[in-house]
SERO-4910 file (N, C-alpha, C, O; in steps of 0.05 Angstrom, whole numbers):
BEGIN
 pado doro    nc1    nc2    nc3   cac1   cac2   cac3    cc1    cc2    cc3    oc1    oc2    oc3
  Unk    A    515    249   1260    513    278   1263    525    285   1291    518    271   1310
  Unk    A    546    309   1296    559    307   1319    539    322   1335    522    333   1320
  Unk    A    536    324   1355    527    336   1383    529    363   1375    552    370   1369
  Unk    A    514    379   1374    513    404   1382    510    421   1397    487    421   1406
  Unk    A    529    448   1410    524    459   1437    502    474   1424    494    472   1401
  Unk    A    490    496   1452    464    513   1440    485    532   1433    479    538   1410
  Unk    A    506    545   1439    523    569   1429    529    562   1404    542    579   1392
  Unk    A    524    539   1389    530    528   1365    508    536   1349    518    544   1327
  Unk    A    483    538   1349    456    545   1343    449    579   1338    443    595   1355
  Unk    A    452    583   1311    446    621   1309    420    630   1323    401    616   1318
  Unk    A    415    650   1338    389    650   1344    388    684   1353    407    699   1357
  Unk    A    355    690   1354    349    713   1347    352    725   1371    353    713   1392
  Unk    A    353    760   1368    345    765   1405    317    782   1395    315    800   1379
  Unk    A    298    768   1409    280    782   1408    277    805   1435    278    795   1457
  Unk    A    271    843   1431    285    858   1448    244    870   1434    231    877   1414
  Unk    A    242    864   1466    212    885   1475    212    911   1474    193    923   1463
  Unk    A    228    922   1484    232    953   1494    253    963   1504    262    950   1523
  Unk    A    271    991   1497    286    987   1498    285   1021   1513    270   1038   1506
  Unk    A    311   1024   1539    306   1052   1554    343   1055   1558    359   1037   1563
  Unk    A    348   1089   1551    369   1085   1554    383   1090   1578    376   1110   1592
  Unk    A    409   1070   1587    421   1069   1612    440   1092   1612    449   1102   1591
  Unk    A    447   1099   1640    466   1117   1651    490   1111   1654    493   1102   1677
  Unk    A    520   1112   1635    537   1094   1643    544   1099   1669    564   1086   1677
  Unk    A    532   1118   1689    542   1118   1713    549   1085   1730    567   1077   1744
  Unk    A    523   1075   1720    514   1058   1731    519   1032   1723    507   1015   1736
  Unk    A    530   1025   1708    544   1002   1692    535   1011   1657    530   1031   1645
  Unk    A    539    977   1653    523    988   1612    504    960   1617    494    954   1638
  Unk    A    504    951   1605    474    933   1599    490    895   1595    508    887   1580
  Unk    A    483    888   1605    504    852   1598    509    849   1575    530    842   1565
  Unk    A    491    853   1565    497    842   1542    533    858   1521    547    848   1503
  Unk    A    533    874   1532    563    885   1538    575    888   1554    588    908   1555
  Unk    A    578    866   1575    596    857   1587    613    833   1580    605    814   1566
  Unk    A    643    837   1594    655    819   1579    649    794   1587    627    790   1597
  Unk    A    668    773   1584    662    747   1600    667    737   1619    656    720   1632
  Unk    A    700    756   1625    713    758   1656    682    771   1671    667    758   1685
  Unk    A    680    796   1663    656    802   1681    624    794   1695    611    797   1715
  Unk    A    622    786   1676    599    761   1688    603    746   1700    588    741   1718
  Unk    A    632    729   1694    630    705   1714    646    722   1749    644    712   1772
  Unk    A    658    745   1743    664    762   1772    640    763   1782    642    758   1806
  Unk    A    615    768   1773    595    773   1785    577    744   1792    555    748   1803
  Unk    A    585    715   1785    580    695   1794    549    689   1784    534    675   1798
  Unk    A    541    699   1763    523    684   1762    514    691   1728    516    713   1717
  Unk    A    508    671   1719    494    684   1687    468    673   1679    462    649   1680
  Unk    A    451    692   1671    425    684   1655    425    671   1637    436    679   1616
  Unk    A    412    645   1640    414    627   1613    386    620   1610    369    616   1628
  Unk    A    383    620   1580    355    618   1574    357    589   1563    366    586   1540
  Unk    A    347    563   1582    358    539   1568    336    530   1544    312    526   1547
  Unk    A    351    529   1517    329    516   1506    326    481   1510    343    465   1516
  Unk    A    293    479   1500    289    453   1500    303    429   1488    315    432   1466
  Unk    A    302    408   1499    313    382   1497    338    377   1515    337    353   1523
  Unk    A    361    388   1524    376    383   1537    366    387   1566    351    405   1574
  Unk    A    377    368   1578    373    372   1610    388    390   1617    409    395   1604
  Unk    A    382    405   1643    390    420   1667    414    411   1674    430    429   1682
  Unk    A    424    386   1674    447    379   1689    475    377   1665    499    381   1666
  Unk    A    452    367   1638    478    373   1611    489    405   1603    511    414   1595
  Unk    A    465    416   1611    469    448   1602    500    454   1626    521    465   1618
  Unk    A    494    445   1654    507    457   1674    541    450   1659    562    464   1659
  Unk    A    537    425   1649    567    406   1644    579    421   1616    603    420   1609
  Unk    A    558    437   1602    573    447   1581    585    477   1585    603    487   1572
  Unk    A    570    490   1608    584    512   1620    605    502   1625    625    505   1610
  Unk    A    606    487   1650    638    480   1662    658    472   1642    681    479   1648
  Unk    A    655    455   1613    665    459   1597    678    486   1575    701    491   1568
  Unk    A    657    496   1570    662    525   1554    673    537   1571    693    549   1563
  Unk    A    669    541   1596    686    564   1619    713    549   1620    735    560   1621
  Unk    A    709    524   1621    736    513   1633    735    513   1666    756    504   1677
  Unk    A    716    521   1681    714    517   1706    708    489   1717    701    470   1704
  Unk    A    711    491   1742    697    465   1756    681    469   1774    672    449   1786
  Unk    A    673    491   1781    656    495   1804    620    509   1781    627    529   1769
  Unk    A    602    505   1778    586    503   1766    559    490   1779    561    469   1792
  Unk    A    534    502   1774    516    490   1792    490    512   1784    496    535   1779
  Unk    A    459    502   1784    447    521   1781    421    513   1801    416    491   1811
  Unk    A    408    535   1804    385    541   1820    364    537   1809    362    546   1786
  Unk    A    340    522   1819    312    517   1816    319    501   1785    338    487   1779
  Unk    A    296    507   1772    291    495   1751    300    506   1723    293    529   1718
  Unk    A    319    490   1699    324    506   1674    303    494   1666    298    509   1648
  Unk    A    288    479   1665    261    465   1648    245    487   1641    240    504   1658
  Unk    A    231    491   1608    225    510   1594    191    516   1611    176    535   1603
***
């Protein structure tokens, strides 16, 4: 069975509550593009379980194609 990334995995968004924004002020990430997130240097990742912190980091730098990649504190669930 080959390796699977988590972007490979369908999964749900579960959305608590929802208020509407001002486009003055940007729009919401989840409509932003992908240039724009990574301009803004940093992205929320919700790691799921079983892969380590350091595999998750290696599959960014892959999918981005970057080399500079690195994360803060803990992805452990």
């Amino acid at each position: 069975m080959p390796l699977l990334l988590p972007s490979d995995v369908k999964r749900d968004v579960l959305i608590k509550d929802e208020e509407p924004t001002d486009p003055s002020y940007g729009c919401p990430p989840e409509k932003r593009s992908v240039q724009e997130l990574l301009d803004a240097g940093i992205i929320n990742l919700d790691k799921p379980p079983g892969p380590t912190s350091h595999e998750v980091v290696a599959w960014i730098k892959r999918i981005l194609n970057i080399q500079n990649a690195g994360h803060g504190g803990t992805l452990e669930p």
